[in-house]
C-alpha positions as CSV (number, residue, x, y, z in Angstrom):
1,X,0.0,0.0,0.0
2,X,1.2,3.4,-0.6
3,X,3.2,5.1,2.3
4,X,3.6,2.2,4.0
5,X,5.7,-0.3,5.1
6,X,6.2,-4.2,3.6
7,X,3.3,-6.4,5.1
8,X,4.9,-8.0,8.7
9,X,4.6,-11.7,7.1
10,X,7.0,-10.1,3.9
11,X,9.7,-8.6,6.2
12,X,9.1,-12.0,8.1
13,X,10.0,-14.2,5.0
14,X,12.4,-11.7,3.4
15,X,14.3,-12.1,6.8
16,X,14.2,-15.5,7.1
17,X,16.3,-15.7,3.4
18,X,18.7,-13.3,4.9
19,X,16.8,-10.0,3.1
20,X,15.9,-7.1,4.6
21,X,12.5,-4.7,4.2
22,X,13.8,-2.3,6.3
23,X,13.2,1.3,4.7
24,X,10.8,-0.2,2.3
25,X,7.4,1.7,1.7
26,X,4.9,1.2,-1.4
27,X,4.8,3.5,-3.9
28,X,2.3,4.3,-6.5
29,X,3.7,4.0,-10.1
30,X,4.0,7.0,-12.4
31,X,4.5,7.8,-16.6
32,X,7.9,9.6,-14.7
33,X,9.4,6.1,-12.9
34,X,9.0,4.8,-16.0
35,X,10.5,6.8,-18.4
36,X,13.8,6.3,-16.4
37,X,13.9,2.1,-17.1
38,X,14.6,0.2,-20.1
39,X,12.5,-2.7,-18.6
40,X,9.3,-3.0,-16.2
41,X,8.7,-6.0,-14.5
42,X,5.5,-7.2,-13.1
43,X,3.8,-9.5,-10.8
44,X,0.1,-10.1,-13.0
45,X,-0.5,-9.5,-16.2
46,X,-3.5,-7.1,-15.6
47,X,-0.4,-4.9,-14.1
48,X,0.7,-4.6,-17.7
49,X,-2.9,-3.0,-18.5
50,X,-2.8,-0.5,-15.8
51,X,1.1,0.5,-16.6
52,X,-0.1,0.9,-20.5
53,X,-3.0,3.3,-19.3
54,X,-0.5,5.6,-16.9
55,X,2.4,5.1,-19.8
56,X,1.5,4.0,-22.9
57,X,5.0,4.6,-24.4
58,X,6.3,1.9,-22.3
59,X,4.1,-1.0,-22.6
60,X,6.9,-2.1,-25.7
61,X,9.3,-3.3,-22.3
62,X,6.8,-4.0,-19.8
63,X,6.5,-7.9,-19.3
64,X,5.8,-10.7,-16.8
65,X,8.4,-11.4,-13.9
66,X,7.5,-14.8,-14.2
67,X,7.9,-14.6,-18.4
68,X,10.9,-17.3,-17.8
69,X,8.8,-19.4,-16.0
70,X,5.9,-20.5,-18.3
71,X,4.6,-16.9,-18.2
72,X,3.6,-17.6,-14.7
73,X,1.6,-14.4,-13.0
74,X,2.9,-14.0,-9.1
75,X,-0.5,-13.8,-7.1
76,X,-0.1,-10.7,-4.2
77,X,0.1,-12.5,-1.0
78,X,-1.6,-9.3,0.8
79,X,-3.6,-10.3,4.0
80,X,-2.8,-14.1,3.4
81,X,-0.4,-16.6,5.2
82,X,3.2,-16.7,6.1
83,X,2.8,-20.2,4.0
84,X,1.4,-18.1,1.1
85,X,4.3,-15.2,1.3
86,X,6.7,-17.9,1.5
87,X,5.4,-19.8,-1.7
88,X,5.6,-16.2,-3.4
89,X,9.0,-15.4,-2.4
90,X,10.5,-19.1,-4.0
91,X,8.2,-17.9,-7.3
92,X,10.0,-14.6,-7.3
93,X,13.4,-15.9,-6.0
94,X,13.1,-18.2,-9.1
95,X,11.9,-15.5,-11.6
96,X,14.9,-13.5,-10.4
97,X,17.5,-16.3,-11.3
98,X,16.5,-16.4,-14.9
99,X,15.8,-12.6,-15.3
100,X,19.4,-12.2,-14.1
101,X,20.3,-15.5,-16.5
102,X,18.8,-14.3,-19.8
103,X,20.0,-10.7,-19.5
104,X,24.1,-11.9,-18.6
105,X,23.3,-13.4,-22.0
């Protein structure tokens, strides 16, 4: 949520994979954020709608974070378990990995 800080079962999971939250508050997303990336990643692909209404210029390099995973979408875990947070973070852990793979390429 905007102005505020990472859910208590993130920071809980982030910590226990030696991560910190600390410092981290939500932000809404503007045409201006985007303008200064050559790539938007997102969790669902309905996120990739909403970025093409507040940018349209950028919808060309906005694309899944799970795109290297069967196009997977990475459900928001807001308001559910520790079990759910924790299956998120392995998703995004994973997602990561071959982001960071494909562009060393």
């Amino acid at each position: 949520m905007i102005g505020y800080d990472a859910d208590p079962s993130a920071i809980k999971i982030a910590e226990m994979n030696g991560l910190s939250l600390d410092g981290h508050k939500g932000k809404q997303f503007t045409s201006s954020m985007a303008r200064q990336y050559d790539l938007i990643l997102v969790m669902e692909k309905y996120h990739i709608e909403q970025i093409g209404r507040i940018a349209p210029e950028i919808r060309g390099k906005t694309m899944l974070f799970g795109h290297w995973i069967n196009h997977r979408e990475i459900p928001d875990p807001y308001k559910k378990s520790d079990e759910a947070f924790a299956s998120v973070f392995q998703l995004i852990a994973e997602s990561s990995q071959c982001w960071a793979e494909k562009l060393r390429a």
